[in-house]
N, C-alpha and C positions, 0 to 999 in steps of 0.2 A: 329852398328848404333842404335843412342836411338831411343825407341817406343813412338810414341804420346801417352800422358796420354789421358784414354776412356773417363774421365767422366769431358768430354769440352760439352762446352754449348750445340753446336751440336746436340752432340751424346745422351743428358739430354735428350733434346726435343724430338730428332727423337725416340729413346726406349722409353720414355715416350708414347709419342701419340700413338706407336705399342703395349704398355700394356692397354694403358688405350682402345683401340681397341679391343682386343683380350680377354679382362674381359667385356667390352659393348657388343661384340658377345658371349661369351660363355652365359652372362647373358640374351641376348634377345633369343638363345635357348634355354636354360633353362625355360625363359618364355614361349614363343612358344610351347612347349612339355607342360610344366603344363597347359597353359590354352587349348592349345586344345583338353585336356580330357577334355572330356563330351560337346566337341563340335558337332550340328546334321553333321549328312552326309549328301552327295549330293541327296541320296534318301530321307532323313527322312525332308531335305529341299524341296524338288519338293512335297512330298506324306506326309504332317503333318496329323502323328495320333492324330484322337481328338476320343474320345469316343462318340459314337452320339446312342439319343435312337431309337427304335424300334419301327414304330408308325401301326398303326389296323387300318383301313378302314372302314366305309362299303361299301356296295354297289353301294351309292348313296356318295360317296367321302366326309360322316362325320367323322372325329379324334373319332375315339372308346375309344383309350388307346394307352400309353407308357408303353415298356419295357428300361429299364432303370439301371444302377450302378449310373447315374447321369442323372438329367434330362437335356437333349440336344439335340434339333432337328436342323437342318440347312436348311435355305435359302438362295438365289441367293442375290445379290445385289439389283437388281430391287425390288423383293421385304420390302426392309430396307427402310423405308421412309423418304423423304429427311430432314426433321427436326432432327431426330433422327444423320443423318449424321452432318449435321450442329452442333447440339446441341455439338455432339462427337470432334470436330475440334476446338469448339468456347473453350472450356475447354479444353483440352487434349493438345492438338498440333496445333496451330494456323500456324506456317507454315510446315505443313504437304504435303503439296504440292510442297515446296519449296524445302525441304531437299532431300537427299538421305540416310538417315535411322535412321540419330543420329543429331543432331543441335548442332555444337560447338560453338557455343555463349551461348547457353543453360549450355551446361557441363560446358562453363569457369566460367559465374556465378556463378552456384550450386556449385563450386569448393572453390571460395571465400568464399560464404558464410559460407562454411561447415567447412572451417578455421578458420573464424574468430568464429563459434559455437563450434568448437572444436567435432565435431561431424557428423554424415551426418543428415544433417537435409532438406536439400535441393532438390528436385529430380528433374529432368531432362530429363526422358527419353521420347521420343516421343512414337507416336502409335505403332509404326511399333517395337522400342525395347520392350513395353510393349506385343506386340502378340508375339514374339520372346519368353518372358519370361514366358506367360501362356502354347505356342506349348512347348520348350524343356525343359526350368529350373524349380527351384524350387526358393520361395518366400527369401530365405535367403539373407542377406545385408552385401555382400560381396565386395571385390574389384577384387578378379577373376572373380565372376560370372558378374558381371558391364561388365567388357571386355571382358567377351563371350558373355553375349548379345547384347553388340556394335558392336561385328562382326557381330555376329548371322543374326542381324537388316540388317547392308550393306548387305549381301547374299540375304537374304528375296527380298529388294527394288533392287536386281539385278532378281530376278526369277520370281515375280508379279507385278501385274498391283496397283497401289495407288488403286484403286477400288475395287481389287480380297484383297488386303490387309484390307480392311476398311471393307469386307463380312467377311473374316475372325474372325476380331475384335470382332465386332458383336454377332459373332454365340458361339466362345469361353467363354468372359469374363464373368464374376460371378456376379450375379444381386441379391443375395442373397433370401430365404428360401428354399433354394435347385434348383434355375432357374440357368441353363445355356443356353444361347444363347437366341440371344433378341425375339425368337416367344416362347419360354417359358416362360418367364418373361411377356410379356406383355399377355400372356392368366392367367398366377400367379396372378399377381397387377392390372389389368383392362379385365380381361378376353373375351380379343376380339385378332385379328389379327392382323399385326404390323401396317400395310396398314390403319390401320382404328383408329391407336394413334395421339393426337392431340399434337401441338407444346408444351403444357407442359406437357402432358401426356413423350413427348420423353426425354425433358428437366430432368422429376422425374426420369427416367431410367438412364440417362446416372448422373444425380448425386448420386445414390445409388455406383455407383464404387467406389468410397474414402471411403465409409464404410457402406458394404450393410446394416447389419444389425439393425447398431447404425441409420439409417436412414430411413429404413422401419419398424422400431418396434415402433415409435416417428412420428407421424404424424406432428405435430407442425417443428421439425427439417428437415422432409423431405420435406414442402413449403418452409421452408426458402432455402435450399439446391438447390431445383429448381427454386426458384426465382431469385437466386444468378446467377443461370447458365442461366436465358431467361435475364438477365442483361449484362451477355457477349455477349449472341447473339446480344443483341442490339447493343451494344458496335463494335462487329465486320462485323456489315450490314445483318447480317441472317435474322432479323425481323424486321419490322418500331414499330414506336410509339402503332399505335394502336392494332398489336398483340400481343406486351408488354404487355398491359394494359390488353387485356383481357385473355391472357395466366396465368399472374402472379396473376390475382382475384377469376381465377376460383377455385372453392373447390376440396380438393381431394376426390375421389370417389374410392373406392378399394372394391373388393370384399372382405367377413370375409374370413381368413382363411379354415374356413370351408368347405366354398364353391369353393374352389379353384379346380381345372379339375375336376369333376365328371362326367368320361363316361356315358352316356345314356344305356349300357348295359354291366356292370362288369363283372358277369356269365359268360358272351359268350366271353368278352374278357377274362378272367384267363383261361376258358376251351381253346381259342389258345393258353394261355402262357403253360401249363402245357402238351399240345398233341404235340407243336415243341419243348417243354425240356426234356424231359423224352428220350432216346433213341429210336430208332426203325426209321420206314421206314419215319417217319414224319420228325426228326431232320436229316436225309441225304439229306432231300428237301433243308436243306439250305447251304448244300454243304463246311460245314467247316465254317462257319461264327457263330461269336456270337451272342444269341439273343439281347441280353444287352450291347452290343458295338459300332456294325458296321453298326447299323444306316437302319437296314432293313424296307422295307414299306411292308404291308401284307393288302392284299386285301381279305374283306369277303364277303359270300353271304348275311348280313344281310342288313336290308333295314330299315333306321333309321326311316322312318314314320314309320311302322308297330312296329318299340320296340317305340317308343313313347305312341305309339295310345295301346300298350298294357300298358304299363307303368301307362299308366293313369286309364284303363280302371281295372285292380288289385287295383288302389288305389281308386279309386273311391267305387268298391265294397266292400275291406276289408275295408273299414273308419268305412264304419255304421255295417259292419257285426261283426267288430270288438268288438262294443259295445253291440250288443247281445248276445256275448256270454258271455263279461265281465258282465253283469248282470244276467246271469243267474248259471255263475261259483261259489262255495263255496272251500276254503279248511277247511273248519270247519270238514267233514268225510273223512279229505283223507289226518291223519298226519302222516301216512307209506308211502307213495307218494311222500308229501314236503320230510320226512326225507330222502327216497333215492335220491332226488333230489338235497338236502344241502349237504349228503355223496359226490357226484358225481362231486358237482360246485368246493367243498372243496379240494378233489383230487387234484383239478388242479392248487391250489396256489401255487406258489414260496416254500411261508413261510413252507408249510405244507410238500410240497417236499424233501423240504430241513432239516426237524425237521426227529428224530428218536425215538422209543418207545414210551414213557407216552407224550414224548412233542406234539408227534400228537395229539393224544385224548386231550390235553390245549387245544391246538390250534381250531381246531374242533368246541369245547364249545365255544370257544370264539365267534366263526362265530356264532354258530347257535344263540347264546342269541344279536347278534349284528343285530336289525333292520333293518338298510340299507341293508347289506348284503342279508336278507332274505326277502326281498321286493324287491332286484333284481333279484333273483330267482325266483321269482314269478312271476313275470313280465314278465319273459326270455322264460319261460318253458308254459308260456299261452299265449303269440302270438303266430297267425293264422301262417300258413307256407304256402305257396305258388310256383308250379312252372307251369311255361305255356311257349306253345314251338308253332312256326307257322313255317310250312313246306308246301314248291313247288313242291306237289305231283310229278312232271313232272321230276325237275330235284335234288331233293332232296335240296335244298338248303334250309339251314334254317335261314327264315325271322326275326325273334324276339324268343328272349328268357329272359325270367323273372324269375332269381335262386333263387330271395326267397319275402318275403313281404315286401312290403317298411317300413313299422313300425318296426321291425327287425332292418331295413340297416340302419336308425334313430335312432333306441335306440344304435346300435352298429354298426361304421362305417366299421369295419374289416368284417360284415355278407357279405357286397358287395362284398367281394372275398373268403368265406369261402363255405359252403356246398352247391351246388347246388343241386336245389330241380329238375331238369330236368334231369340231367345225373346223381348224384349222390348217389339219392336213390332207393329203389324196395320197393315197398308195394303195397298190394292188390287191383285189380282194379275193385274187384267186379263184379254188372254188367255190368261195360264196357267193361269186354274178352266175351260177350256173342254173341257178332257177329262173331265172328271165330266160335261158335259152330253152329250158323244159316250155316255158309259158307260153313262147312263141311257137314252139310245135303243138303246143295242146291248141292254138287257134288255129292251126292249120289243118287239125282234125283227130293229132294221134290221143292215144288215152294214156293213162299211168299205165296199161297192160301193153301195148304196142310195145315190138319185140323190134331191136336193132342190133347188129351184127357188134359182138364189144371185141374183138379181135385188133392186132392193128391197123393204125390208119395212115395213109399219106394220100396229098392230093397237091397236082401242080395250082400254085395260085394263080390270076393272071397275068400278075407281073414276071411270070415264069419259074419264082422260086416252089420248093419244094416244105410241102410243110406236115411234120411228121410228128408230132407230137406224143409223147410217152406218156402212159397209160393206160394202159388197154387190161381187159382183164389176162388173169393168168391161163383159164383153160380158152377165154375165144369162145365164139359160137354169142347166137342170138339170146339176149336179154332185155325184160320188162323195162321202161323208163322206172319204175318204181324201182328195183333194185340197181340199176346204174345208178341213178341219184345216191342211194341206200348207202354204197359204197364208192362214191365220186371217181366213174369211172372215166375218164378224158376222151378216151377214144369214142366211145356213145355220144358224148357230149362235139366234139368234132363233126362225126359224121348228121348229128341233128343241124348245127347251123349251117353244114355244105349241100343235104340232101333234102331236108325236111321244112327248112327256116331259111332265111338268108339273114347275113349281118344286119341290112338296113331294116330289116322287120327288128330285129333284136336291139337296136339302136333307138325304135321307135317309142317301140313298147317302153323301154327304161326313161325316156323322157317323158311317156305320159305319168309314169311311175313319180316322175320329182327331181328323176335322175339330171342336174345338170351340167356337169362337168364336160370337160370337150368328151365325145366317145368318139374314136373311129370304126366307122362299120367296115373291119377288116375279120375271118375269122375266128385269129385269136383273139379276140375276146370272148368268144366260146368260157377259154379259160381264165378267163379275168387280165387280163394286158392291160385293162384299163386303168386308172386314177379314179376313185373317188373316195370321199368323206365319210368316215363312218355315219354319221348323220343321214347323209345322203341315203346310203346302201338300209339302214332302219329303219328310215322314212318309206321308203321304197315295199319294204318288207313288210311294213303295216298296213300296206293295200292285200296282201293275202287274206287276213282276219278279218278283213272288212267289206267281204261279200265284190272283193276287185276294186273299190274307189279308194282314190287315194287323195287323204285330208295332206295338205302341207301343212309342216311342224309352226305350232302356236307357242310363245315364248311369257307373254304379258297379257293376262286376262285386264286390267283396271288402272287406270291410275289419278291421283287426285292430287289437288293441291292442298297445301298446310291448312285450308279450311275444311277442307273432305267435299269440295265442287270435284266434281267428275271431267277430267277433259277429254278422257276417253275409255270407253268398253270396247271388252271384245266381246262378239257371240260366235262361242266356238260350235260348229268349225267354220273356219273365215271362208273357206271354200273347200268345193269338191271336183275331184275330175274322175269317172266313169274311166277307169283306165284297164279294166279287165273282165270278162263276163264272171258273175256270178259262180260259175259252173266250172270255167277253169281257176279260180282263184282257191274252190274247193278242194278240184283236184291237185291245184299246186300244196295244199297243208296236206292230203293225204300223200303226196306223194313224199315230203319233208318231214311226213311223220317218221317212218320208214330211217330216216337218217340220226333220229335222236332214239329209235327203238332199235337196238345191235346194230348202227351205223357208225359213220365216223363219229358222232355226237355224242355215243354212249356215255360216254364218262358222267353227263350230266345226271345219268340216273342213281349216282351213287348221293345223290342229295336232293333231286326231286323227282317226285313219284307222279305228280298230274301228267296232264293230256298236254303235250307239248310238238312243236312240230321248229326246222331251221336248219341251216347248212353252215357248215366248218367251210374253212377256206386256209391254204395256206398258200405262201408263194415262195420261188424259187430259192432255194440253199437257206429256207426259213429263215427267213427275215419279215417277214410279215406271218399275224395268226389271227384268224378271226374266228368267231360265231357269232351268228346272227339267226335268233329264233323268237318262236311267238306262242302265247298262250290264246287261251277264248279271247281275253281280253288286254294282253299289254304286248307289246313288241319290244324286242331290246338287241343291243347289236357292243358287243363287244370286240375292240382290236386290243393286240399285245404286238408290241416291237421296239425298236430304239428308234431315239432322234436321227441318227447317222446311218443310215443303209446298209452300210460296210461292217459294220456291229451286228452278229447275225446270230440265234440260235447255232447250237454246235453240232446236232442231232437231232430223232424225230419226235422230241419232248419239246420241239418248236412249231409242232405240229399247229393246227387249233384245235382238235378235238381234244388237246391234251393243254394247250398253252392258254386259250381261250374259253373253251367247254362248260369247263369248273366253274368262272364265275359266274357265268351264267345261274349256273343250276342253285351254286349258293344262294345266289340273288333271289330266284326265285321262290324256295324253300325260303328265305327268311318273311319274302312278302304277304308269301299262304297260307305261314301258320301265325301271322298276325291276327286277330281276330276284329282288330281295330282299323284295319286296311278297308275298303269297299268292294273289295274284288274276292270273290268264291274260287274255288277249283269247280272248273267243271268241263263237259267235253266240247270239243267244237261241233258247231252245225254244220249239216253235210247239204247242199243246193241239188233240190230236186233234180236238175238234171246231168248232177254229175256221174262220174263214174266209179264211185269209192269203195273199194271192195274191203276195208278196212272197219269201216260201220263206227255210228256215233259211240258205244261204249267201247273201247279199248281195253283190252287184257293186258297190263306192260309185267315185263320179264327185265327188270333191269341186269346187267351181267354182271358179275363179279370181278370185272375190273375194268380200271378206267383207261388203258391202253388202248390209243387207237392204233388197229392192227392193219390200216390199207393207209400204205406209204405213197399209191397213187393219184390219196387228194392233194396234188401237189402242181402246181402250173410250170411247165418244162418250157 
């Protein structure tokens, strides 16, 4: 029997259409497997990682500071204001509402067009493929990456709401000079809230997308840019006539560059960046989260009035003290000085670093004979330095901290997060350690009245030297602890830790105080010989106002993750230590009071009038100047000095009662007559069993000038 021939029209067709099937399937998996590499998952779909910063608190819920790889904080919808949405829609994707993720009348167009351009010239993509492309891909202009973000897009508009899509949008896209997410961009470019950007203000924002930079470095291009887009609004009913007109007239206003986020307290923010990076029991508080990713909120105990009202009150003082001293500074005898000071600066260039043998010494010459250079060294190494610290005796919380002079963080923006003058250094505090040596003779029985010989003193040590220390009063003869203090008399203060106290008592005491720096119990420390941190010495001081216990200093009340989970609280105060009775903690304020009422202190009274109590310090050839004093309720410690040692006050306007004093009292005056502060003027309590012949209400006599007239508060 013959066999039908196969290859009958039929049998063309029917195998035909089963290859041409079976090459269209294997090719559509083929497809399917390549493009769905590097498609998200259903988790990384539900749970888009964005990198979000890390934003500081204070107390009173002021933005301190961002920790950041990118800067990006994120907000709810509600808060995105509704022009800003509009503006985004009237450009972007007009039926954005309409669609379900991709617009295929859109694609067919761009499709044409890109044909007949022979190129992609066209694009297409809505919102929703655009956040798709910033959450998983990368920028490249592809035709796989096109079809995964077309997918990508449909899953997105199958998971969120058009609104949780349009937050997203938002918080993601790049607004250019390093802003991501629209509350960083609009505090970058108009330095406000987003809530509080006007219909062209939102307009300039969403046209920086097409090219942030080319758009915000060109003022002239960036009106045009957002006039273009309050022209679409118009176009698509967003705005009438007349907020056209006066949206599209208004001037651009940006803040410079410059001034773009400057925390109100840098210091106190890098001291949390660097106390939750560093390892130990702090970075376990955040529990496996990044500081610079995961979008953590950290709540502190500072209280943005008090770093303002200090802020001001440092600038206020060093402006003009500034200038005193630049008048009366020479380097005409001190060209061993500059030159270790040019060797030093020099060290640290690149060029120099990087150069080996004779090239260094060119190099070197070069600098020093190069005026700029050595006018900036000059300049560097002869600003005033500053740090001042306000502490809640109660619960240790620290209020305001001020790490260095504002003239500094002016000449050099990087000083705002470089050495803090608060936690960072240790230097001599003169005679401000001399109430610990009062405190340890008031535990060995004597009172503020107890009378000691203020004459001179010498006494063999026993290592055999002789230690003779200047200042003694001028007539000699027996005097009150209260008036030695009054007038930081050395020689009283000597003869207390050799007759009355011993070093190691006085050693002891300061460590239950907080004190931890090496001390030697040697008896110069009477007069302060010792090292320590302004911090330290404030801390310390904040156990007098507090009936003798002393809270150690609290930094971080809360902190939360990007959901507002809690990973950790504090309950201030984290501890207490019992480091003084009652009774002498008393008499140490009256006896301190004495020192701010016609003492070395005075000067503070030419700007505040409450009940105050603290001790001036200054140290040898004035190079160091402290005060450190306390009201009912706040403790605060101010030092004034340079980074370099050898850079020294020239005279006794380097005093502290004169160098240091002022800001104090400024500070305080601006805190007391706030009325929105939580702290009153009022007097301290006196402990039953003290000795205070002074009495809760206070008569104060401030004097008529602010000259401190005993050149003895001085550590010889």
């Amino acid at each position: 029997m013959k066999r039908p021939p196969f290859f009958t029209p039929g049998n063309v067709l029917r195998y035909g259409l089963w290859s041409i099937g079976g090459v269209a399937l294997i090719t559509l998996i083929f497809v399917l497997v390549v493009l769905s590499d590097g498609l998200p998952t259903l988790e990384q779909l539900e749970n888009p990682r964005q990198d979000l910063a890390t934003q500081v608190y204070s107390s009173d819920g002021i933005l301190l500071e961002h920790f950041a790889t990118t800067r990006r904080t994120y907000i709810p919808f509600d808060s995105i204001p509704k022009g800003f949405v509009n503006a985004l829609i009237a450009t972007e994707d007009r039926a954005f509402y309409d669609h379900w993720g991709v617009h295929s009348m859109r694609i067919l167009k761009a499709a044409v067009k890109n044909v007949f351009a022979l190129r992609a010239k066209e694009g297409a993509s809505t919102i929703t493929q655009q956040l798709a492309r910033n959450l998983y891909f990368t920028q490249e202009q592809t035709l796989a990456r096109k079809v995964r973000e077309a997918w990508t897009a449909l899953q997105v508009e199958r998971t969120y709401t058009k609104n949780e899509i349009l937050e997203m949008y938002a918080n993601t896209v790049y607004y250019g000079r390093g802003a991501y997410g629209i509350r960083v961009a609009s505090q970058v470019y108009f330095n406000k809230e987003p809530m509080r950007l006007s219909v062209g203000e939102c307009a300039y924002l969403v046209g920086l997308f097409k090219a942030p930079e080319k758009y915000n470095s060109d003022d002239s291009l960036g009106i045009s840019r957002r006039n273009l887009i309050l022209q679409m609004m118009l176009d698509e009913g967003f705005i009438n006539e007349g907020q056209w007109a006066k949206a599209s007239s208004e001037p651009l206003v940006k803040p410079s560059p410059t001034s773009v986020f400057r925390g109100i307290a840098p210091h106190f923010a890098e001291m949390i960046r660097q106390l939750l990076g560093r390892e130990g029991s702090w970075a376990d508080k955040l529990k496996g989260h990044d500081l610079y990713r995961d979008g953590l909120v950290i709540h502190t105990t500072l209280d943005s009035r008090v770093q303002r009202y200090a802020n001001d009150a440092m600038a206020e003082h060093l402006g003009t003290y500034q200038k005193t001293f630049d008048a009366s500074w020479s380097w005409k005898s001190k060209g061993a000085l500059l030159n270790s000071l040019l060797d030093r600066a020099i060290a640290k260039r690149s060029d120099y670093i990087a150069a080996k043998g004779n090239a260094r010494k060119r190099i070197a010459d070069r600098y020093k004979r190069t005026r700029g250079f050595v006018d900036s060294v000059k300049r560097e190494m002869t600003v005033i330095q500053a740090g001042l610290v306000v502490i809640d005796p109660r619960t240790g919380a620290i209020l305001a901290l001020v790490g260095a002079s504002p003239l500094s963080m002016k000449l050099n923006p990087a000083a705002r997060y470089s050495l803090n003058h608060v936690t960072q250094i240790r230097r001599q505090p003169g005679s401000s350690f001399k109430p610990f040596v009062y405190a340890s003779a008031l535990e060995q029985g004597l009172t503020p009245e107890t009378t000691v010989e203020s004459g001179p003193f010498m006494t063999t040590l026993s290592d055999g030297t002789v230690w003779a220390p200047r200042g003694s009063s001028k007539e000699g003869g027996p005097v009150s602890l209260r008036t030695a203090l009054k007038f930081s008399t050395n020689s009283v203060a000597a003869r207390l830790i050799t007759e009355h106290t011993t070093p190691g008592n006085v050693v002891s005491l300061c460590q239950r105080l907080g004190i931890s720096s090496p001390l030697q119990a040697v008896p110069s420390i009477a007069l302060g010989s010792v090292e320590v941190s302004p911090l330290e010495l404030t801390s310390a001081y904040a156990a007098f106002v507090n009936d003798g216990v002393h809270v150690p200093p609290a930094f971080i009340t809360k902190i939360e993750d990007r959901m507002g989970n809690v990973l950790y609280e504090a309950r201030l105060p984290n501890s207490v230590n019992d480091a003084l009775s009652p009774s002498v903690a008393s008499n140490m304020i009256s006896l301190m009071r004495g020192v701010v009422d016609g003492g070395t202190a005075s000067s503070i009274r030419r700007f505040y009038k409450g009940d105050a109590a603290g001790k001036t310090g200054t140290t040898n050839d004035f190079a160091d100047a402290w005060f450190v004093g306390v009201t009912p309720q706040l403790a605060c410690g101010v030092w004034i000095g340079f980074d370099d040692r050898r850079v020294q006050f020239t005279g006794d306007y380097g005093q502290g009662g004169r160098a240091a004093a002022p800001v104090w009292g400024r500070l305080m005056q601006k805190v007391y007559n706030d009325p929105t502060v939580p702290w009153r003027r009022s007097s301290f309590a006196v402990a039953r069993d003290s000795t205070d012949t002074v009495g809760v209400e206070v008569m104060i006599n401030p004097p008529s000038d602010e000259i401190d007239d005993h050149p003895q508060d001085t550590t010889q």
